[in-house]
FIDORO-303682 format. One line per 4 residues: number of its first residue (from 1); for each residue x, y, z of C-alpha. Coordinates in pm, 1 decimal, decimal comma, always signed. Each point is the difference from the previous one (the first is absolute). Layout:
NUM> X:Y:Z  ... .
% end
This chain:
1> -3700,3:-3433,5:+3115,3  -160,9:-89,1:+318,0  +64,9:+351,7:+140,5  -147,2:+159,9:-302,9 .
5> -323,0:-164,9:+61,6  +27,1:+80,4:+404,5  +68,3:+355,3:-84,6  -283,7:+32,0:-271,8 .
9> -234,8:-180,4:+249,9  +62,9:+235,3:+295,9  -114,8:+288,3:-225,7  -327,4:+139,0:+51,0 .
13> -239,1:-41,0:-298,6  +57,3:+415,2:-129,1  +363,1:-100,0:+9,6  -56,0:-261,0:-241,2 .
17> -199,1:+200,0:-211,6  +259,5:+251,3:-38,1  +297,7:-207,4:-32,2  -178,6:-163,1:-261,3 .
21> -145,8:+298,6:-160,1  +402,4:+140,9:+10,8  +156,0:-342,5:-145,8  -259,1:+58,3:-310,5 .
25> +101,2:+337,5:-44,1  +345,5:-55,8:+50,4  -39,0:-333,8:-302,7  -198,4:+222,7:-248,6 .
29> +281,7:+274,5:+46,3  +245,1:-260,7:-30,3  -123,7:-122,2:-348,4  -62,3:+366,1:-132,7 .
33> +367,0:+18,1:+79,1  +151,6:-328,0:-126,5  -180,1:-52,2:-309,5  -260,8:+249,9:-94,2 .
37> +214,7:+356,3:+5,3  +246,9:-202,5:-215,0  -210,4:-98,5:-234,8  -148,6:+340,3:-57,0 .
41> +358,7:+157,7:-2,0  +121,4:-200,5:-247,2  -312,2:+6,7:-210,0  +79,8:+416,5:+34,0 .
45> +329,7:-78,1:-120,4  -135,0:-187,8:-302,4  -243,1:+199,3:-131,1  +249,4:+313,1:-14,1 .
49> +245,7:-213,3:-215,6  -283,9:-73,4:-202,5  -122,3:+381,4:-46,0  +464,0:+42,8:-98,5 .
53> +24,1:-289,6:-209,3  -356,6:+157,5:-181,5  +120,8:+347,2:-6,4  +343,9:-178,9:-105,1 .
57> -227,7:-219,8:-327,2  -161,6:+350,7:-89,5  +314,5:+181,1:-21,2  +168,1:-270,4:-204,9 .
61> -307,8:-8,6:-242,2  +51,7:+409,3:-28,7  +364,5:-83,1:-66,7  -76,4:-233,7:-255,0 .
65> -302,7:+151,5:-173,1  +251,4:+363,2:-45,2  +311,1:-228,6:-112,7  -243,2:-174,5:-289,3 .
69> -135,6:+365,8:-94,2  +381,6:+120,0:-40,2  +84,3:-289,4:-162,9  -270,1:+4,1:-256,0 .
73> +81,6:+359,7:-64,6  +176,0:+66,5:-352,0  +256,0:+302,8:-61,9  +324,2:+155,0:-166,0 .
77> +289,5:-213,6:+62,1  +371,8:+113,0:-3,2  +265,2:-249,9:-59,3  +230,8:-18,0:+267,8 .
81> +344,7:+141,6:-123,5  -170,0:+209,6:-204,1  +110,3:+370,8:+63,2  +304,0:-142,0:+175,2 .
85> -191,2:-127,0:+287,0  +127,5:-260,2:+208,0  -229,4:-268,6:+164,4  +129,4:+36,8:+327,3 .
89> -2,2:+367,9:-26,4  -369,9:-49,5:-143,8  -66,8:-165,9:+325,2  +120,4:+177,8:+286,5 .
93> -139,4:+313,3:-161,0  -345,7:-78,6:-13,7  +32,5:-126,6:+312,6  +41,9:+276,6:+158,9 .
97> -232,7:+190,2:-201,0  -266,7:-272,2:+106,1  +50,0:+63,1:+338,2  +226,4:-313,8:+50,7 .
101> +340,6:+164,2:+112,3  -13,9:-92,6:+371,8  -138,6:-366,9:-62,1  +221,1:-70,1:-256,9 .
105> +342,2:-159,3:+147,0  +169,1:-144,9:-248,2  +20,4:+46,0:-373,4  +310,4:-216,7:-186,1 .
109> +25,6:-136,0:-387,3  -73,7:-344,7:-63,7  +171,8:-65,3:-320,9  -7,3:+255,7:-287,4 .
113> -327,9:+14,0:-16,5  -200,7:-10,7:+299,9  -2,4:+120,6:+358,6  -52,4:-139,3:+337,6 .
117> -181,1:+268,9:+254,4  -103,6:-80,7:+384,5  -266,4:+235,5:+120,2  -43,1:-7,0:+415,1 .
121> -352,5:+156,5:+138,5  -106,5:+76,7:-310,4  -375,9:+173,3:-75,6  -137,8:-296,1:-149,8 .
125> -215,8:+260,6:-242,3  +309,0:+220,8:-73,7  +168,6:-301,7:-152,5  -246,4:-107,3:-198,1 .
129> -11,0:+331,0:-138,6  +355,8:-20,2:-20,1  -10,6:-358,2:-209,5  -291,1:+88,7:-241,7 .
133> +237,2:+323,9:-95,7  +292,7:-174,4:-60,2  -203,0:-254,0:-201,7  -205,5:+289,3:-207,2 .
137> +251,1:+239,3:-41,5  +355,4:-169,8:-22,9  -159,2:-381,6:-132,2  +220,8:-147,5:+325,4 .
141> -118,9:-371,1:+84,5  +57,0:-127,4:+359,1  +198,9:-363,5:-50,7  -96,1:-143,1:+369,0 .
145> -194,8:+213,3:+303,0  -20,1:-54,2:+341,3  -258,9:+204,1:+190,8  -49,8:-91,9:+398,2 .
149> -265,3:+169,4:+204,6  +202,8:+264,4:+301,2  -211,1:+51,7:+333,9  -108,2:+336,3:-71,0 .
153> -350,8:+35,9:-239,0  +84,3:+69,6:-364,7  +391,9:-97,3:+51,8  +209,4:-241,8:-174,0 .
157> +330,4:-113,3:-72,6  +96,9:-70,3:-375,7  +277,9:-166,7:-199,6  +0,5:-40,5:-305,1 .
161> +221,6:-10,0:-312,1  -112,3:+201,8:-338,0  +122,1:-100,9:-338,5  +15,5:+317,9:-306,2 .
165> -233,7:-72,7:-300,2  +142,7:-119,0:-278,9  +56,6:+222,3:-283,0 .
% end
């Protein structure tokens, strides 16, 4: 410590002032570093999950606004079996005509009267399109659903089970 002090005294006064001027600069950078660039990355970070998880809420409340239109919508209802249609057939069918055919993975019978269907990177808008016609126009009920949100926007996977009206 003693040397410190030597060396500091031998300087010449301009010396000082510039060592001094350099250990200030050197501090300030030092804090911008350590705590202040952190804090205003990770307030960055923050407010652009808040703008997803809003653009996430608004899309949801879309979601759910269309699903309680097509639910509240009334129509002509065919009994399933009637015209010798089967439920699964009824199923994978409209499926495909709704646009579902790649998404959906599995389709298998669940009893003799209801069906068990896994969609994978599904359009979340295509199936609920897909579930409002089945409901309308073939009177199917889903027993249980399972609907998880997939990376990309608008995508979803989907299992569910759907149970024929009864006669």
């Amino acid at each position: 410590m003693d040397e410190i002090k030597q060396y500091w005294q031998q300087l010449a006064a301009r010396e000082r002032i510039m060592l001094g001027i350099a250990g200030i600069v050197i501090g300030i950078m030092f804090l911008y570093l350590v705590i202040l660039e952190p804090i205003m990355n990770d307030a960055k970070r923050l407010q652009a999950q808040l703008s997803e998880q809003q653009r996430l809420l608004s899309w949801m409340e879309d979601a759910a606004r269309e699903a309680k239109s097509l639910s509240a919508r009334g129509g002509k209802k065919i009994q399933v079996g009637a015209g010798g249609q089967s439920l699964l057939g009824i199923v994978d069918r409209t499926a495909k005509a709704g646009n579902l055919g790649d998404a959906m993975k599995r389709v298998e019978p669940d009893g003799s009267s209801s069906v068990r269907v896994w969609l994978e990177r599904a359009s979340f808008d295509d199936t609920v399109r897909w579930l409002e016609k089945l409901e309308q126009d073939y009177s199917l009920d889903i027993d249980s659903v399972v609907i998880d949100k997939e990376d990309s926007p608008g995508r979803v996977n989907v299992r569910l089970v759907f149970k024929g009206a009864s006669s």
